[in-house]
Backbone as CSV, one residue per row, in Angstrom:
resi,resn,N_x,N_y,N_z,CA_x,CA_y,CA_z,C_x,C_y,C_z
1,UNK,10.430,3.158,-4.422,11.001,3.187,-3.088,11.829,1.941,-2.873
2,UNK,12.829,2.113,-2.174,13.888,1.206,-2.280,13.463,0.717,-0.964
3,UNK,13.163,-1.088,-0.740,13.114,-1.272,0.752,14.007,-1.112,1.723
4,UNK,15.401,-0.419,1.561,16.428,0.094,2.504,16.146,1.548,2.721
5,UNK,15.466,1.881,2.332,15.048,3.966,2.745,14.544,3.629,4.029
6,UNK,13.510,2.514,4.238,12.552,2.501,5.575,13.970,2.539,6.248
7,UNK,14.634,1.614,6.460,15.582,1.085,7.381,16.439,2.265,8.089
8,UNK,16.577,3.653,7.174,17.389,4.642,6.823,16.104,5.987,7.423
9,UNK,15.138,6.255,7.781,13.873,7.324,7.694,14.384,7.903,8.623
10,UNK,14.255,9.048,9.077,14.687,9.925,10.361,13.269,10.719,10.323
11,UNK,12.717,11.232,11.250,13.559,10.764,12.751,13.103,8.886,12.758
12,UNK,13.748,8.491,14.164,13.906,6.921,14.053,11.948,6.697,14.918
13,UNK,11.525,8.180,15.245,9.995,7.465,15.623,8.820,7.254,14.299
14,UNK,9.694,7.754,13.172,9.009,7.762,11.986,8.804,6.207,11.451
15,UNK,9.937,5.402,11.561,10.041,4.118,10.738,8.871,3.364,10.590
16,UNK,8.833,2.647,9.860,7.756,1.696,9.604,7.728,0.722,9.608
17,UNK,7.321,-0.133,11.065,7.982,-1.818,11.222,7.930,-2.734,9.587
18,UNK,9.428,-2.803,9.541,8.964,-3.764,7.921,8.535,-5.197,8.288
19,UNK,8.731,-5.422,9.636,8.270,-6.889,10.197,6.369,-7.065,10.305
20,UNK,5.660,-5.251,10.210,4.604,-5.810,10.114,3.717,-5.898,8.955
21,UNK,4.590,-5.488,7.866,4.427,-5.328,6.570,3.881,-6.548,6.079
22,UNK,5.798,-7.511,6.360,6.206,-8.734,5.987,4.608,-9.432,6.241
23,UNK,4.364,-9.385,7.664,2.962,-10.538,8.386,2.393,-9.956,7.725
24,UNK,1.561,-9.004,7.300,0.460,-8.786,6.497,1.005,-9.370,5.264
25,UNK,1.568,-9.177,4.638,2.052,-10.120,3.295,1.513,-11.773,3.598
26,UNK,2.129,-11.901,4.761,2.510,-13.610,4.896,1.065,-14.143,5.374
27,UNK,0.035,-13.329,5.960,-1.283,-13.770,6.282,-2.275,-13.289,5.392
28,UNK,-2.126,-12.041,4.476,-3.755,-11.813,3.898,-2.949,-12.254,2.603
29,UNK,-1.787,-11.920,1.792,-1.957,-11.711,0.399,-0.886,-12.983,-0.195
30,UNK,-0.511,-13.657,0.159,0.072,-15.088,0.040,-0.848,-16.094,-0.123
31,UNK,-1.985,-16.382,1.300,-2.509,-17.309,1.338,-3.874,-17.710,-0.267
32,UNK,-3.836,-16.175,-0.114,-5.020,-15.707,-1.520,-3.841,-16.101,-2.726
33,UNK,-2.768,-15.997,-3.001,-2.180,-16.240,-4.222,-2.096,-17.498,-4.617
34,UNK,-1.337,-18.281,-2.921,-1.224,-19.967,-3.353,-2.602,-20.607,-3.488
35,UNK,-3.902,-20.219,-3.228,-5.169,-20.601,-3.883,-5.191,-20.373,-4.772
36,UNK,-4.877,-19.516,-5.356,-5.184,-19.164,-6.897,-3.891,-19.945,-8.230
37,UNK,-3.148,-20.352,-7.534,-1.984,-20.666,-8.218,-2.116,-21.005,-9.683
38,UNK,-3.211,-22.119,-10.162,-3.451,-22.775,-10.944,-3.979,-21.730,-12.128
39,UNK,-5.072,-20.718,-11.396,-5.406,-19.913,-12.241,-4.757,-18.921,-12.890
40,UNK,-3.888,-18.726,-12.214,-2.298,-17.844,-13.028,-3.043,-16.027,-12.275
41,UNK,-4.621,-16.356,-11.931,-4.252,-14.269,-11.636,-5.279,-14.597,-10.261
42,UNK,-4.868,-13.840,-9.128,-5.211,-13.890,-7.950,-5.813,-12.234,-7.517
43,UNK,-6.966,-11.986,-6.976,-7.260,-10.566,-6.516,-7.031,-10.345,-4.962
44,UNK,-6.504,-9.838,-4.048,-6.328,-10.127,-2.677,-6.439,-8.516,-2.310
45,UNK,-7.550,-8.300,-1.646,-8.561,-7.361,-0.575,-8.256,-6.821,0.291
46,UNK,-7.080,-6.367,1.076,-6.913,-6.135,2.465,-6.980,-4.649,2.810
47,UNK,-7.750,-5.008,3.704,-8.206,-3.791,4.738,-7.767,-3.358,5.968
48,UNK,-6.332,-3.369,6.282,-5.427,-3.024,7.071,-4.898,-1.387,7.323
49,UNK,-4.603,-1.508,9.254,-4.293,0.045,9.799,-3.125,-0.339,9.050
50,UNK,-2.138,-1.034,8.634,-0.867,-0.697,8.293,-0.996,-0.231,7.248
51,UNK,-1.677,-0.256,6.269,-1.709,0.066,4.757,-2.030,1.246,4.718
52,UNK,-2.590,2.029,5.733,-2.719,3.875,5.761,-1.617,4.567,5.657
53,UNK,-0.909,4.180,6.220,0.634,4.749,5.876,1.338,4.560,4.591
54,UNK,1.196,5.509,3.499,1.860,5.148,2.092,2.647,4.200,1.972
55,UNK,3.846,4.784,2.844,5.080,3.642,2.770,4.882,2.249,3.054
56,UNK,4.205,2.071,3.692,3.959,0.225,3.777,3.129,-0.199,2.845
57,UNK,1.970,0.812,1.625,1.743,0.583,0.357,2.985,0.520,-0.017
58,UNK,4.128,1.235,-0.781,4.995,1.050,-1.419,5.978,-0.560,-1.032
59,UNK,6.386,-0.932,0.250,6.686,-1.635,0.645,6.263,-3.224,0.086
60,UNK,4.554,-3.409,0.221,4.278,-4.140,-0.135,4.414,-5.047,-1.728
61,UNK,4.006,-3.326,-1.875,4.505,-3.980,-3.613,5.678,-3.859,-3.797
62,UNK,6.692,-3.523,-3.593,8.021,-3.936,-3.747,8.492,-5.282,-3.433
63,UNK,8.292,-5.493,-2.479,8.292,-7.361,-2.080,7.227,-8.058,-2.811
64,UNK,6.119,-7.892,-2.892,5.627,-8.875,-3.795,6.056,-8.721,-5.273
65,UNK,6.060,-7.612,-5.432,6.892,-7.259,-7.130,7.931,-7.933,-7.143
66,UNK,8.969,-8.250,-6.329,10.158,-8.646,-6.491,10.261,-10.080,-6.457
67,UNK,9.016,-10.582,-5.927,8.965,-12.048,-5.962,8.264,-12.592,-7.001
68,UNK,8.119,-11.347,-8.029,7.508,-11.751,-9.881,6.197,-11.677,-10.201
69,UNK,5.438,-11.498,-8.866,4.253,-11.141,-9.100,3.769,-9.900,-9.547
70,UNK,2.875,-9.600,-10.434,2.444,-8.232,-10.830,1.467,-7.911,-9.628
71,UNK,1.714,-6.466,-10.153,0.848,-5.521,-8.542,0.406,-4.315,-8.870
72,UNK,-1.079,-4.020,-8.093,-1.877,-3.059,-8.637,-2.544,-2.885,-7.555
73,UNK,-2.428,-1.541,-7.012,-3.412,-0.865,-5.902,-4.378,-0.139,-6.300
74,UNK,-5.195,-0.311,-5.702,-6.968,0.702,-5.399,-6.997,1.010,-4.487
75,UNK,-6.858,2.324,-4.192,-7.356,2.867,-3.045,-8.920,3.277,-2.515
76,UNK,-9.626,3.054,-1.556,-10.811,2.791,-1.657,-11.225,3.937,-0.898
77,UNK,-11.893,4.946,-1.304,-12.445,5.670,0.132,-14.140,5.827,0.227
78,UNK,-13.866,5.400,1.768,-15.362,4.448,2.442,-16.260,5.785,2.866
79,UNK,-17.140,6.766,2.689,-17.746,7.788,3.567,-18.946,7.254,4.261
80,UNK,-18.821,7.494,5.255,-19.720,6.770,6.334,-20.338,8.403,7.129
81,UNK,-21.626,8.599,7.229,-22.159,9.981,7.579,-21.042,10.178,8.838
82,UNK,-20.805,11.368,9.089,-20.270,12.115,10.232,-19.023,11.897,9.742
83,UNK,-18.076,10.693,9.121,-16.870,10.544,8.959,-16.898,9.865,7.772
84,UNK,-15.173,10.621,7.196,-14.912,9.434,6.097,-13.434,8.844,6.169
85,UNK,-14.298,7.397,5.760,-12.701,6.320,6.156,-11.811,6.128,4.657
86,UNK,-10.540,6.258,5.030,-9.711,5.916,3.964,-9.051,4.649,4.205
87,UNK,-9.613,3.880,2.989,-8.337,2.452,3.054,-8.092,2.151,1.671
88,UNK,-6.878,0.822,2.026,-5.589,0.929,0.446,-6.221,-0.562,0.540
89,UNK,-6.483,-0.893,-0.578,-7.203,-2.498,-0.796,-6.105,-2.726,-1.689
90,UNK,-4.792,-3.412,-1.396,-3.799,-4.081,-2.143,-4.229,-5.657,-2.831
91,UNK,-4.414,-5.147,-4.195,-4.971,-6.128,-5.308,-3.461,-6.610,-5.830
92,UNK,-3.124,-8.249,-5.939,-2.238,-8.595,-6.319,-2.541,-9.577,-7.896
């Protein structure tokens, strides 16, 4: 996915703020990398409503991919009696 398709999605109530992508980048999966720096491989956990939406999976790793980091998703699904929760745990 090219990060200019979001910019481009119709209808326009579909889009997917790439500004809240970016902050989830810039608060859960950054701060976990520059700790890890030294060690050369970082694992980063996040359990975010934005990450339910495919496209802001794809998103993510496109920007962190592009900034040279390797990237690998697990998708995790949580069943909790009466309901089951789906979340994208973006491992960098």
């Amino acid at each position: 996915m090219k990060l200019s398709n979001n910019a481009h999605a119709k209808p326009p109530h579909t889009k997917l703020p790439f500004a809240r992508v970016i902050s989830l980048i810039d608060t859960h999966i950054i701060p976990i990398v520059y700790m890890h720096v030294f060690s050369g491989v970082a694992v980063a956990r996040v359990d975010d409503v934005v990450l339910e939406d495919e496209r802001a999976v794809r998103m993510v790793i496109d920007v962190v991919t592009e900034r040279g980091y390797d990237v690998s998703v697990q998708k995790v699904d949580q069943c909790i009696p009466g309901m089951c929760v789906c979340t994208h745990k973006a491992a960098t």
